[in-house]
C-alpha positions in Angstrom: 3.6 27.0 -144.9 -0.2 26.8 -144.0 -1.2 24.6 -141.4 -3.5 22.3 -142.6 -6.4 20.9 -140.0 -6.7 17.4 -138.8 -10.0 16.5 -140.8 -12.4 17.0 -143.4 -14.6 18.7 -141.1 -12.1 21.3 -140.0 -10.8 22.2 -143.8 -14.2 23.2 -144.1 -15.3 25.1 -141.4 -12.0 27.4 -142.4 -12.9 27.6 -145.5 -16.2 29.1 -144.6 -15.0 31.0 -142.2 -12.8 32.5 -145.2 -9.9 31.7 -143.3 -8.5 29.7 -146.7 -8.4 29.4 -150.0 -8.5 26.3 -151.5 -5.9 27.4 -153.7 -3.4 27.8 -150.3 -4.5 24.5 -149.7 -3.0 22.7 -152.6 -0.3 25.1 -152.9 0.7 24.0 -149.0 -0.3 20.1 -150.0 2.5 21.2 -153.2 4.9 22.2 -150.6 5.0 19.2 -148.5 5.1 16.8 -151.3 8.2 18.9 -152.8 9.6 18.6 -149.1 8.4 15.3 -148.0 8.2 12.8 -150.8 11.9 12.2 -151.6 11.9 10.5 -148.3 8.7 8.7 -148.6 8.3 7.9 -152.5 4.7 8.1 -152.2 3.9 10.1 -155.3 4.3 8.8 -158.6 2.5 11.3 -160.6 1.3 14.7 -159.9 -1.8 16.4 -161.8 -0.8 19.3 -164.1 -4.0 20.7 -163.6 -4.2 20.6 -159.9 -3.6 24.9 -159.0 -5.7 25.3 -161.9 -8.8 23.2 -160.5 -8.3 24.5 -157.4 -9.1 28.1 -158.4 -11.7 27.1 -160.4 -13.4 26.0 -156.9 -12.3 29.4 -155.5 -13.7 31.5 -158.3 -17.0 28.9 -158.2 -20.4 30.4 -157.4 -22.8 27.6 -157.2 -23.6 25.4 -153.8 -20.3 24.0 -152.4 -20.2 19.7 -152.2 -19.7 17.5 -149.9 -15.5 17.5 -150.4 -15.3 20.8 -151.4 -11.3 21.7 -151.7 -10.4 19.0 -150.1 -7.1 17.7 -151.6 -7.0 13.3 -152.4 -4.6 11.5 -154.1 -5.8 8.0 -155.9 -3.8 4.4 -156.4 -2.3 4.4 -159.8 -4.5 1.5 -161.0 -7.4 4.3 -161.0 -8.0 6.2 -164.4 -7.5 10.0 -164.7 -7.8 12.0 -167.6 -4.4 13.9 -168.4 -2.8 11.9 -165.5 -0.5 8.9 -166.3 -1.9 6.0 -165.3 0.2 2.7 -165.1 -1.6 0.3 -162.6 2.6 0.4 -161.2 4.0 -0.9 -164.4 6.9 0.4 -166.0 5.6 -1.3 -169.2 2.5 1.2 -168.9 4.1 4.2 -167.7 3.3 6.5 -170.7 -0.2 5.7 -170.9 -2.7 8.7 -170.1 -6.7 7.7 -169.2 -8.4 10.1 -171.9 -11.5 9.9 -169.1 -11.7 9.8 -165.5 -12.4 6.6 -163.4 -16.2 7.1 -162.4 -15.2 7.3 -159.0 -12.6 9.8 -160.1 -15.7 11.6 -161.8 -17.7 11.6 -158.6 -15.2 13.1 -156.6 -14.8 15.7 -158.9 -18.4 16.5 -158.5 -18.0 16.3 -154.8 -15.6 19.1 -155.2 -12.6 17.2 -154.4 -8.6 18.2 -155.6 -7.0 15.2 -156.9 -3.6 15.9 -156.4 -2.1 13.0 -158.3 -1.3 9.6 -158.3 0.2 7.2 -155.9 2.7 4.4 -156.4 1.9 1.0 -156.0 3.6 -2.4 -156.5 2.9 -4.1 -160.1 -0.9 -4.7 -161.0 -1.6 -4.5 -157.1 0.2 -8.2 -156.7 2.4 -7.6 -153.6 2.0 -7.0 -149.8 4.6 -4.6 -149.6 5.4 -1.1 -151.3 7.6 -1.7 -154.6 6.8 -1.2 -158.5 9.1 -1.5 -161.3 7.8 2.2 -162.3 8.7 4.1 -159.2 10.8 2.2 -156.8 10.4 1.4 -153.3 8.2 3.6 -150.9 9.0 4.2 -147.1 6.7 4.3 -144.4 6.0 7.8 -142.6 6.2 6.1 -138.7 9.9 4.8 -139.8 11.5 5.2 -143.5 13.4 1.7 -142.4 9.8 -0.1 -142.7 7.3 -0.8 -145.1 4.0 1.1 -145.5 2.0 -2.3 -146.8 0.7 -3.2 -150.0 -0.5 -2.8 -152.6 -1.8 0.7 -151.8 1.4 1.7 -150.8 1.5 5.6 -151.7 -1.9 6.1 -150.8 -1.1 5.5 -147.1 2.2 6.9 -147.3 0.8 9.6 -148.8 -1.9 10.4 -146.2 -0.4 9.3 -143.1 2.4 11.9 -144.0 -0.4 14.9 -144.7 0.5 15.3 -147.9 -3.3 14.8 -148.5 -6.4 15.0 -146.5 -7.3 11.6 -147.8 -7.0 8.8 -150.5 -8.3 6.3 -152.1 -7.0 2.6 -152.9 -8.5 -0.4 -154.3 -8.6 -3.9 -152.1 -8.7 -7.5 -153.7 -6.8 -9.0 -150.8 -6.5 -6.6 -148.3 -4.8 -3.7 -149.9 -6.4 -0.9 -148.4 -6.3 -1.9 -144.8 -2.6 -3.9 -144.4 -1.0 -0.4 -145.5 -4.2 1.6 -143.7 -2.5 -0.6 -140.3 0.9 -0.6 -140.9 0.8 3.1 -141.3 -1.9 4.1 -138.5 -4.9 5.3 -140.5 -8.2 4.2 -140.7 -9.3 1.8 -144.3 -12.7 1.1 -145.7 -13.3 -1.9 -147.5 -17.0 -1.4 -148.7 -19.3 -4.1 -149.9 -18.1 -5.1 -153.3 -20.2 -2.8 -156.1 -21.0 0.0 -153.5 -18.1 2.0 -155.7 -18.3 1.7 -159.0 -15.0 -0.5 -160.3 -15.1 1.1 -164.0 -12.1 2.9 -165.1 -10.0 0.8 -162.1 -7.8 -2.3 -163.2 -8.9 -5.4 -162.4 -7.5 -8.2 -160.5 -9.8 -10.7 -158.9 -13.2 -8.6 -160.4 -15.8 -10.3 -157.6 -13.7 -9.0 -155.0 -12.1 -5.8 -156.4 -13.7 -3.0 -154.9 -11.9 1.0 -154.4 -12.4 2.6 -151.2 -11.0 5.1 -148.5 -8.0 5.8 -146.5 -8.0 8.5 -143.8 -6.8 9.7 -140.5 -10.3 9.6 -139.6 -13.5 7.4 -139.8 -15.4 10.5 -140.0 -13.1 11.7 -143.1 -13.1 8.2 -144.3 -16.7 7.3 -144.6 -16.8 11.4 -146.1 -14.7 10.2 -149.1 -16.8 6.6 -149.4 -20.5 8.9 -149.8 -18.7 10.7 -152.6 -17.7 8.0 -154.6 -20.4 5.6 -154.2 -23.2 5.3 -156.5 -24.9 3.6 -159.6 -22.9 2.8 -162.6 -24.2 1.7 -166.0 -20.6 0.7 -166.7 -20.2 -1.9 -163.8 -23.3 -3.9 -163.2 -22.0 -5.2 -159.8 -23.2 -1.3 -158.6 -27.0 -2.3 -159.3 -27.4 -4.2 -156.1 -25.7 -2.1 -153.6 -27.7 0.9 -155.6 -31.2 -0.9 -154.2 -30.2 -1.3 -150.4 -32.2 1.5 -148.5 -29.1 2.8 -146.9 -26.2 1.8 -149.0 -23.6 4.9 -148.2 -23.4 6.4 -144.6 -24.3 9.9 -144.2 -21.6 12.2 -141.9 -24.8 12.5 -139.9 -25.4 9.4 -138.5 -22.1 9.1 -136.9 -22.5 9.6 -133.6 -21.0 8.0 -129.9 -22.7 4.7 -128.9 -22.7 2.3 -131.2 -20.8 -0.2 -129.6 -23.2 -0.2 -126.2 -25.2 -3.5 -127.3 -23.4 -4.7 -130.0 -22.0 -8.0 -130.1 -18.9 -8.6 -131.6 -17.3 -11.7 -132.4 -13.8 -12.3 -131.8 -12.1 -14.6 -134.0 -9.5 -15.9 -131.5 -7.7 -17.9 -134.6 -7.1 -15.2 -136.0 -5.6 -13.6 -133.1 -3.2 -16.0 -131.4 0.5 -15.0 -131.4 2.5 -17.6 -133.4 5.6 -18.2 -134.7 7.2 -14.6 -136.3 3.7 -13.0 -135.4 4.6 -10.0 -132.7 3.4 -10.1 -129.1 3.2 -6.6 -129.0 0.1 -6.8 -131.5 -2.1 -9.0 -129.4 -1.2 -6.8 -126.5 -3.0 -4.0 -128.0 -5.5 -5.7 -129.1 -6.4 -7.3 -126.4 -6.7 -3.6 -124.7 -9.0 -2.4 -127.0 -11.4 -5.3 -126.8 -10.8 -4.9 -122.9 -12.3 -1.1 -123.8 -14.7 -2.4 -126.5 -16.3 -4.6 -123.1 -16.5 -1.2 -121.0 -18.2 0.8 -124.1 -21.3 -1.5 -123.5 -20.1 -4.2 -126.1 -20.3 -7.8 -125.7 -17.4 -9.6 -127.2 -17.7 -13.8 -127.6 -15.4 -15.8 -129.1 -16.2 -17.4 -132.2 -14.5 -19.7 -134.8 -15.1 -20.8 -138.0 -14.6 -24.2 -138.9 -11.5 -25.2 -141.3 -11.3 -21.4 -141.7 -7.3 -22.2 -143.2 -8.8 -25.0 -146.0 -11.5 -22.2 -146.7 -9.2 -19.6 -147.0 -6.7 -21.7 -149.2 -9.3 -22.5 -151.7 -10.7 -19.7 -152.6 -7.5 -17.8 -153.0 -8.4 -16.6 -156.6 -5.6 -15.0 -158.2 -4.3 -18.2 -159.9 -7.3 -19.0 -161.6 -8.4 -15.4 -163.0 -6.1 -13.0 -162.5 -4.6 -13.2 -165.5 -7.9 -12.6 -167.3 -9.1 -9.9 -165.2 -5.9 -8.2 -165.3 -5.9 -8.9 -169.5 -9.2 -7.2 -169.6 -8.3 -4.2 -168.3 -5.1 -4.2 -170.6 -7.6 -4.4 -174.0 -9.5 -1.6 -172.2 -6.8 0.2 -171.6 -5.8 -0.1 -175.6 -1.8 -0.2 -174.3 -0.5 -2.3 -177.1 -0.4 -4.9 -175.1 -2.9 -7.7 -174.3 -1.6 -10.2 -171.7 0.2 -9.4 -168.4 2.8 -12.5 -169.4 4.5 -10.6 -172.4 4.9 -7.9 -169.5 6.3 -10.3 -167.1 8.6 -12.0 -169.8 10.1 -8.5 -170.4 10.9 -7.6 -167.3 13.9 -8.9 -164.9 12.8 -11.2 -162.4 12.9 -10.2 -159.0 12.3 -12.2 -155.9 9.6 -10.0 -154.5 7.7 -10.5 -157.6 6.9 -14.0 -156.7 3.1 -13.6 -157.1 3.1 -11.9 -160.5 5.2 -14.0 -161.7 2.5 -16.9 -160.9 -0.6 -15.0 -162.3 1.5 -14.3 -165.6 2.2 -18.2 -166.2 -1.7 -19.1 -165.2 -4.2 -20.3 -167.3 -5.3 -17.3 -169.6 -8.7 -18.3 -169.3 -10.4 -19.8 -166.0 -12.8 -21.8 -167.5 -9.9 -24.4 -169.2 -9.2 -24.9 -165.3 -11.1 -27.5 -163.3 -9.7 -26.4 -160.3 -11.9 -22.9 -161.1 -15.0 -23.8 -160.3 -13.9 -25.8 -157.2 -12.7 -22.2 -156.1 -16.4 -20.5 -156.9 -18.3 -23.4 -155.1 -15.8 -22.7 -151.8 -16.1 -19.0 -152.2 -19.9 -19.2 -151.7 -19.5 -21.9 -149.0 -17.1 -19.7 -147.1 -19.8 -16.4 -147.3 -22.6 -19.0 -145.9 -20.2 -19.7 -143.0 -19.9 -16.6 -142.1 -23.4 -15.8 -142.6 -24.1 -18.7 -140.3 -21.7 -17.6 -137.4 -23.7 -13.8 -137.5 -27.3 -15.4 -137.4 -26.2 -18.1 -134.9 -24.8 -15.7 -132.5 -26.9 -12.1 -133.8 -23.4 -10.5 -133.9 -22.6 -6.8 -135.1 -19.9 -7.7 -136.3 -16.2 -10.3 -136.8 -13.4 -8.6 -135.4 -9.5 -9.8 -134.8 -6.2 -7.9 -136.0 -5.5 -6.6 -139.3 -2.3 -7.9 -139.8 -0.2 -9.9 -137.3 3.0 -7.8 -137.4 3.7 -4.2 -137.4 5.2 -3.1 -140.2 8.1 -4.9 -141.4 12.0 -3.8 -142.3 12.4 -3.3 -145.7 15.2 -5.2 -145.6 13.9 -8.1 -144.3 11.3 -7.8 -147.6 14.3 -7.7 -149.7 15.8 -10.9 -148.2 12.8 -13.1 -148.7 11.7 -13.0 -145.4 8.2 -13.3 -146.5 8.4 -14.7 -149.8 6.8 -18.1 -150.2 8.7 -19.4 -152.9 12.0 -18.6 -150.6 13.5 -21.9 -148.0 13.0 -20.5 -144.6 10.2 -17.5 -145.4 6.7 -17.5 -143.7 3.5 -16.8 -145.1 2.6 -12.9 -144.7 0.6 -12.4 -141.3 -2.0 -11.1 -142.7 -5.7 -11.7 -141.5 -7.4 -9.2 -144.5 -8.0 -12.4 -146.9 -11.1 -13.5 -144.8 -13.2 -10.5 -146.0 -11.8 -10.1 -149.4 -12.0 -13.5 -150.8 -15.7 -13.6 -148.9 -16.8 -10.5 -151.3 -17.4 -8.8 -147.3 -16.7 -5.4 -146.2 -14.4 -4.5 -143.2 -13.1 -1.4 -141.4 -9.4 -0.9 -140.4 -9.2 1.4 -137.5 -5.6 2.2 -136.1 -6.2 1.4 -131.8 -2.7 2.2 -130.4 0.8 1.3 -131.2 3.5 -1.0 -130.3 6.4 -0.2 -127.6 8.3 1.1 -130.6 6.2 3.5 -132.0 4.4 1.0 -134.3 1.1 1.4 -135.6 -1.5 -1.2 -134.9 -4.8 -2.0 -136.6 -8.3 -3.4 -135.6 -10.5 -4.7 -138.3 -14.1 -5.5 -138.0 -15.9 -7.3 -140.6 -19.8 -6.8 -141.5 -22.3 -8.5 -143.5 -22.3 -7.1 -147.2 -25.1 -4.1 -148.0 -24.9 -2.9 -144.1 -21.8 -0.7 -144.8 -23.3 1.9 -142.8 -23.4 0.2 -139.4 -19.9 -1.4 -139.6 -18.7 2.3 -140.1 -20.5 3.2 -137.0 -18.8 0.3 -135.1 -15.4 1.4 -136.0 -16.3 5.1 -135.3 -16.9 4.5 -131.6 -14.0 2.4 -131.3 -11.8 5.1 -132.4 -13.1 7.2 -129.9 -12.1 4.7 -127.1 -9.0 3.5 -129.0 -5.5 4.8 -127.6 -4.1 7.8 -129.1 -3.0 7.2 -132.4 1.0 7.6 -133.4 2.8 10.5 -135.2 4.4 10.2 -138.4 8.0 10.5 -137.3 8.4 11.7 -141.0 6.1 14.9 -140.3 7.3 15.5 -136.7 10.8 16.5 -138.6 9.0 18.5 -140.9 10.6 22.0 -139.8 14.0 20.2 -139.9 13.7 19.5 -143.8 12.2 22.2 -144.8 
C-alpha cells in the first residue's frame, strides 16, 4: 500500500517530483477505507466516479490547482451530483443531488478527489457520532469513544488517513467538538466566507461549512478553495468585499503569536463537576508556551455570558424552518422534518431532534423569536466590546471540557438533558457559533490516556486570515499531537 505524506504540501511536491499518480493515491485512500472503515464507520457513501476523476487529473494537461489530487471527503448534509446525499437521514437515503454543492464545485476546480461522503447524526442535531442511516461511528484514538458531533465521519475519516482532509459544516460547534475529540485541527470561518448553497440548513445565520485537517497549513489550503462569491447565498456578498477574506498558504509563517494578546476566558476554563482535570492541565501548558512565544495572555470575562448563551440558542425557534427549506429544495417528497420524526422510533439520543420537529414551523408565530435575535446581536456587541477594550488578537479557552466520551456512557443518557441525573454537554463551541464568529480548533497535546485535546481561539468576523495565523504558530509550540491507535494497527488488519 502507498504511503501517503503527512500534508497537502508533501502530496504535492511527490506529485511533481513524478513520484505518484494521483490515481495511486485514491486507489491507496480505496484501500484503507476497505481496511479501516468497518472499525470506524466513517464512510457512508463512496463516489462511483472517484478512479475515474482521478485519471482524468493524471491524463490533465492544463496548469495544476491549488488541491490538485488531493483526496477530501464531505459531511453528508453537503450536495454531490451522483452521490447520495441524506443530510444522515434514513428517510433521505435514496436521494442523489443532480448538482454539486458550490463548495463541492470549487473544490473540483481546485482539483480536489472527493472521495465520498461522511456519516453524520440526523440533520446535524447531536454532539455525538450516530444517524439512523448508518449507525454509530468510532473514534480513531479509541473505537470505545466518540469522535464528536455532528461531523462525525469527517473527523473519523481524516484523523484515520483515509483522506488528506474534509469538510463539515458548524451551527453549534460541529466541526471543532469532533476536530478536538479526534486531534485535528477545525476551521470555523466567518459565516458567508463559504458559500452555504447546496448544504442543509439548520440555524441559516450561523450555518457555515468549513475545514478539518491534521494541519493548519492543510486546513486553511482547503478553506481558499472553497471560499468565494455566490449568487445563490447572499450572506457570501459581504465576506466577498473584505480585502483579505481567504488566507493565502503564503502568509503563514512563524511569529504571529509574539505581540498578540489573547484573552483567556477563565469561565470557560474552570474544571467543574464531570469536566476532566486532565483538560485544563493541557491547557494551561499551552498558554504557559503561548506566554514564552511573545504572547500576552489576560484574563477576560464576559458578563452573564451563561443568560447570553441560553437565549440565543436558536434551534427551537427556526430550525424547523431552516431545516424545511432545505427539504422543498431538496424536492424529497417530504416537506417538514416532523413527518420524519413521527416515522421514526424514538431514541433517547435524539432528544434535540425530537424538539426542533415539535417547534413552531414558522419563527415569526413565536414571541420568544425575536427576543432571541435582539440577544444574538447583544451577545456579538459584547464580544466586540471585550476586543476594543482590551485590543485583543484574539478569545481563547478549551474546545470542549472532556476528552472524548465512552460511547457507552452516550447510550446511557449520560449527557442527555431530558435524562434525571445527565449533565449539559461540556462544550464551550456555542460562544462562537450562536455569535455568527469564527474560531480555530487546534489539537495542543493529549491527556494521560492518549486523549486528544483542543485549543480554540476565537476572532472577530471578516479577519479569518489572522485567527488562522494565530492557531498556526500555536501548533508549532503545541505538544506533539497523538496517533490514531486505529492506524498504528494498520499492518495488523491488513
Amino acid at each position: 500500500m502507498l504511503e501517503l505524506p503527512d500534508d497537502i504540501a508533501g502530496l504535492q511536491r511527490l506529485y511533481r517530483a513524478g513520484e505518484a499518480r494521483v490515481g495511486e493515491v485514491v486507489a491507496a485512500c480505496l484501500e484503507r477505507i476497505r481496511v479501516l472503515d468497518p472499525h470506524l464507520n466513517a464512510m457512508v457513501t463512496l463516489n462511483p466516479t472517484t478512479l475515474h476523476d482521478a485519471a482524468r487529473l493524471d491524463a490533465s494537461t492544463t496548469e495544476p490547482g491549488p488541491l490538485f489530487g488531493v483526496p477530501i471527503v464531505l459531511k453528508d448534509n453537503i450536495d454531490t451530483a451522483r452521490i447520495a446525499t441524506a443530510s444522515g437521514s434514513a428517510a433521505l437515503a435514496d436521494r442523489v443531488p443532480a448538482a454539486d454543492a458550490h463548495l463541492a464545485a470549487r473544490l473540483r476546480q481546485a482539483g480536489a478527489v472527493i472521495l465520498g461522503k461522511t456519516a453524520m447524526p440526523d440533520f446535524a442535531m447531536s454532539w455525538h457520532g450516530h444517524s439512523t442511516r448508518s449507525g454509530v461511528t468510532r473514534n480513531p484514538h479509541d473505537l470505545s469513544r466518540d469522535p464528536g458531533g455532528s461531523s462525525s465521519g469527517t473527523a473519523a475519516a481524516v484523523a484515520a488517513g483515509l483522506a488528506m482532509a474534509g469538510v463539515g459544516t458548524d451551527t453549534g460547534g460541529s466541526i471543532r467538538i469532533p476536530a478536538s475529540f479526534c486531534g485535528l485541527v477545525g476551521i470555523r470561518p466567518t459565516v458567508g466566507l463559504v458559500s452555504r448553497h447546496g448544504v442543509t440548513a439548520l440555524v441559516d445565520e450561523q450555518d457555515t461549512p468549513g475545514p478539518l485537517a491534521r494541519s493548519v497549513a492543510d486546513a486553511a489550503a482547503v478553506l481558499d478553495a472553497m471560499t468565494g462569491w455566490d449568487p445563490d447565498d447572499p450572506f457570501t456578498a459581504l465576506p466577498a468585499l473584505q480585502p483579505h477574506p481567504g488566507l493565502p498558504q503564503g502568509r503563514l509563517v512563524p511569529g504571529a503569536l509574539r505581540g498578540a494578546r489573547i484573552g483567556v476566558l477563565r469561565q470557560l476554563c474552570t474544571t467543574g463537576p464531570g469536566d476532566d482535570p486532565e483538560v485544563a492541565r493541557v491547557v494551561d501548558d499551552n498558554l504557559a508556551a503561548m506566554r514564552e512565544a511573545g504572547a500576552t495572555l489576560l484574563d477576560v470575562e464576559l458578563p452573564r455570558l451563561a443568560d447570553l448563551l441560553r437565549d440565543t440558542f436558536a434551534y427551537l425557534h427556526q430550525s424547523r424552518r431552516d431545516v424545511n427549506r432545505s427539504l422543498a429544495r431538496a424536492g424529497v417528497g417530504v416537506t417538514d422534518l416532523a413527518d420524519i420524526v413521527a416515522a421514526t422510533p424514538p431514541r433517547a439520543i435524539d432528544a434535540l431532534l425530537r424538539a426542533v420537529a415539535a417547534s413552531p414551523e414558522d419563527p415569526y408565530h413565536n414571541v420568544a423569536y425575536g427576543r432571541c435575535l435582539e440577544r444574538r446581536a447583544q451577545l456579538q456587541r459584547v464580544i466586540a466590546q471585550l476586543f476594543v477594550q482590551h485590543r485583543l488578537s484574539a478569545l481563547c479557552y478549551p474546545s470542549a471540557r472532556i476528552p472524548a466520551p465512552v460511547r457507552a456512557d452516550i447510550d446511557n443518557g449520560a449527557f442527555d438533558t431530558h435524562t434525571p441525573g445527565s449533565r449539559p454537554f461540556p462544550t464551550n463551541t456555542l460562544l462562537a457559533a450562536q455569535a455568527a464568529f469564527p474560531a480555530v480548533t487546534t489539537p495542543v497535546g493529549t491527556t494521560a490516556d492518549g486523549l486528544p485535546v483542543g485549543l480554540e481561539l476565537l476572532g472577530l468576523p471578516h479577519r479569518d486570515g489572522d485567527l488562522i495565523a494565530l492557531a498556526f504558530d500555536l501548533e508549532r509550540i503545541a505538544a506533539d499531537h497523538a496517533t490514531p491507535t486505529l492506524t498504528t494497527h494498520l499492518r495488523g488488519l491488513t
